[in-house]
N, C-alpha and C positions, 0 to 999 in steps of 0.2 A: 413577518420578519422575526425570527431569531433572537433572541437578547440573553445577556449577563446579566443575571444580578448582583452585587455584592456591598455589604451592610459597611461603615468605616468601623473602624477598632477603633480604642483610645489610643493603642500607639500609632496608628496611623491619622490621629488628629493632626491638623495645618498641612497634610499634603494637601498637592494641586492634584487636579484631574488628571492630568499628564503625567507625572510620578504614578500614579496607581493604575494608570491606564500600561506604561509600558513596564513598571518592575513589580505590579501587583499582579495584573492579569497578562501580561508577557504580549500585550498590540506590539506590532512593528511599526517605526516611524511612518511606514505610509499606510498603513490602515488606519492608524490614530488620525491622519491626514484627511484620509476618507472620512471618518466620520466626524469629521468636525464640518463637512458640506453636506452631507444629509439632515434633514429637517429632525428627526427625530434621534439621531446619532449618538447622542449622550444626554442623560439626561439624572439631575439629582434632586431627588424627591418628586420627581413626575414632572419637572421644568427643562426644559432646555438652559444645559450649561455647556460654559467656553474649559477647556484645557485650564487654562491661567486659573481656575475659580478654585479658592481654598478649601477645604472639606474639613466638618467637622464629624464626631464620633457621632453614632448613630445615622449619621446620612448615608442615605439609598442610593447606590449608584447602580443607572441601567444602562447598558452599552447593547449596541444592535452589532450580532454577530454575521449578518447577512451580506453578501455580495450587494455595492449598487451599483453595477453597473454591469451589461449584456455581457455573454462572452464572446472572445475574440475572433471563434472562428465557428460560426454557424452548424450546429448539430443536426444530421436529418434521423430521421426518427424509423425507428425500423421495428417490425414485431417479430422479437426473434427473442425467444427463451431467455428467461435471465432471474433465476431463484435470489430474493434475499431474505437474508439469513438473519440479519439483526436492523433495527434502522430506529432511529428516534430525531429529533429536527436537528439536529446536528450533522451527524454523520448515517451513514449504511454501510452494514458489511455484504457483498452478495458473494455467489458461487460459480461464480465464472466458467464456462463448458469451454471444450476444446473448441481453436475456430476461429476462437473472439476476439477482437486487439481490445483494447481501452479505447484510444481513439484512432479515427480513419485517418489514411495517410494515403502519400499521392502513389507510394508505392503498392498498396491494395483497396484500391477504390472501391470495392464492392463487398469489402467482407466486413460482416457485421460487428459492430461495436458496444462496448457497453454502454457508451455515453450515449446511442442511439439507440439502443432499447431501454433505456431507462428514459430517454424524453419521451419515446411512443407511451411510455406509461401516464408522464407527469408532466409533458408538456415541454415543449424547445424554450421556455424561461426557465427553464429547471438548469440551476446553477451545479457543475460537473467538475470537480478537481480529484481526480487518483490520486491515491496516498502511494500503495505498494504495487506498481503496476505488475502483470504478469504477460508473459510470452505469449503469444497466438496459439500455441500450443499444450501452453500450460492449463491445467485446470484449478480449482478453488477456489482458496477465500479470497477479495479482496475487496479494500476497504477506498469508501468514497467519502468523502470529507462536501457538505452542502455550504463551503462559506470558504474561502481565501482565508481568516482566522484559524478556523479549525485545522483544514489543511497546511499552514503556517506547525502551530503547534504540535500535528503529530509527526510532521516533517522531521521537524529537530526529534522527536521521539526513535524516529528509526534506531533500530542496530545500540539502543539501549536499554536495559532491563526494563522500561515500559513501554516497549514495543519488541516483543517477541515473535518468528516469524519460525513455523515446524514445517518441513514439506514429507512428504512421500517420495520414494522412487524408485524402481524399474531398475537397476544396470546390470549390463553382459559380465558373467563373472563376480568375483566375490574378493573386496578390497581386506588386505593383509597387513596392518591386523584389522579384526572384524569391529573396532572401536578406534575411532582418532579423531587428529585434526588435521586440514590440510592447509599448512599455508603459503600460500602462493602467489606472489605478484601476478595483475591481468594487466594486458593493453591489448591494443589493436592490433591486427592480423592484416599488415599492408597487402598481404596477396588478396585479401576480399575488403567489398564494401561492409561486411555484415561480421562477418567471423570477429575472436576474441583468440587470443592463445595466451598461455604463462609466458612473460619475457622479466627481466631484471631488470626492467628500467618503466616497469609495470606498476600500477597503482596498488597497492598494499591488497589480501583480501583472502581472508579464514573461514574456513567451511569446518562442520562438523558433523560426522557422519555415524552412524551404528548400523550393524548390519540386523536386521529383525526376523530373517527366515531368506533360506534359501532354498529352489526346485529347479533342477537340474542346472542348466548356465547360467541362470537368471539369481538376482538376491532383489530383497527388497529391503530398502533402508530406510532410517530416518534420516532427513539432514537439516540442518541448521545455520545458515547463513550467518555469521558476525557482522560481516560486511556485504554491501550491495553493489555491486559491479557486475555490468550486462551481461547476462548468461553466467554466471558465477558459478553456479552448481554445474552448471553442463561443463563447462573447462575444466573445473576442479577435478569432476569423475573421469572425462577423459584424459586427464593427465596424470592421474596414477591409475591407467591402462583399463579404467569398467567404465564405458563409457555407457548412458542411460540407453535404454533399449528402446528403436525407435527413432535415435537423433542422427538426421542425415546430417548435420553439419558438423556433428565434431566423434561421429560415431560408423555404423554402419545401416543406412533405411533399408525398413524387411516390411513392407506390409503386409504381410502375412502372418505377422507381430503383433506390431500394434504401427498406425496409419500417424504417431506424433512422438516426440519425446516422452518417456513415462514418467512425468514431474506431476507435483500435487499440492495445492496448499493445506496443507490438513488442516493446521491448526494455529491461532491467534492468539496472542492473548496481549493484553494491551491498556494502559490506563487511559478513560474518556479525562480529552483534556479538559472539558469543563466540567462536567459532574464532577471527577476524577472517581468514577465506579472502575471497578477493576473485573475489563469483561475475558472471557474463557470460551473460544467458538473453536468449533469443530464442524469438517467438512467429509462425510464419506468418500473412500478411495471410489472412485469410479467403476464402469464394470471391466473396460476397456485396459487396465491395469488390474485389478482385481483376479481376472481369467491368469493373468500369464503367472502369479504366485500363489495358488491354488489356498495353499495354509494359510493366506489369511483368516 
């Protein structure tokens, strides 16, 4: 199991464990809850202690970062491809291949998941919380959090400067001007179960975009999510008319293309909420996007 260390200051002499538990190390009222029923859950100077117990300067306080308890919905375990990229007992970043949901759903029972090739590695106790999840079709980076804390923590991180999220992409045509922003309310698309379109009455949601090379119809861009809203980059590009190459759903499907949307998580970067290392990851554009804008 997983732990926080962290030594008291003089100025945080006479707090409780609960004070430093939730505006020191940022637990949520029920994870502080949780570990006040695990046997070894908190603990000051190597004893089990209660919330209420007063802390003096120099006391050690250990806090167990780890899930207790099974997860909710049974993982089966699959051996299916699955590169990571970064990982230490807190979290993992992997590289996600086109294919793969995060987790299985009733609507594709059969197609492989991360959370199911990562138990075929480490085991169905292996605790599984997605941070950024990405499209079935998406490829790259993404990041798994081994604890409800952790995952808690970089939660709140999204969509702010320590948590940075760069993609790749593929789209028909070449956006004017070749540098901007797009902002654009998202909601739901009553004519589908699935679909997203712009409407005014949409939830807020800013993309940014550069264009990096263009060969022939095609551009490859960088884009940049401010905001996280379902399909957010696929909307955004087809709604100022270059939709990604590839996207049957809000574009034109060519297999003879490319066989998925040509989206990409390139690139990361992100503060470790407990370390707080400040990591910088990168993911090769694939080959399957890589063919259609030659100059790379």
């Amino acid at each position: 199991m997983e732990t926080i260390t962290k030594t008291i200051t003089s100025e945080e002499d006479g707090s409780t464990v609960r004070h430093i538990l939730k505006a020191g190390l940022h637990f949520s009222s029920h994870a502080v809850s949780r570990l006040t029923r695990a046997e070894n859950g908190i603990l000051v100077n190597g004893r089990h202690a209660r919330t209420v117990d007063v802390l003096r300067a120099g006391d050690v306080l250990t806090v167990e970062t780890g899930d207790h308890r099974p997860p909710k919905v049974e993982v089966v375990p699959g051996d299916w491809p699955l590169p990571i990229v970064w990982e230490d007992g807190h979290l993992l970043v992997v590289n996600k291949p086109a294919g793969m949901t995060a987790h299985a759903s009733n609507f594709l029972p059969d197609t492989p998941t991360v959370a199911g090739a990562l138990a075929w590695k480490r085991g169905t106790d292996s605790i599984f919380h997605s941070v950024n999840r990405l499209d079935k079709g998406t490829t790259g980076l993404m990041v798994v959090a081994k604890s409800g804390y952790v995952h808690d923590r970089l939660r709140r991180s999204l969509h702010t400067p320590g948590f940075i999220r760069e993609y790749r992409a593929v789209c028909v045509g070449c956006p004017e001007p070749r540098s901007g922003v797009i902002r654009a309310p998202i909601g739901r698309d009553e004519t589908s179960a699935i679909r997203r379109c712009v409407r005014p009455d949409g939830l807020p949601a800013v993309s940014h975009y550069d264009v990096l090379a263009r060969q022939g119809p095609l551009s490859l861009l960088r884009l940049i999510p401010e905001t996280g809203r379902t399909h957010q980059l696929r909307v955004h590009m087809a709604s100022i008319g270059c939709p990604l190459a590839g996207d049957w759903l809000y574009g034109t499907e060519d297999l003879s293309l490319i066989a998925r949307p040509a989206l990409h998580s390139y690139a990361l970067t992100l503060t470790h909420p407990v370390t707080g290392e400040v990591l910088r990851l990168t993911a090769p554009i694939p080959g399957d996007m890589a063919r259609l804008v030659p100059t790379l």
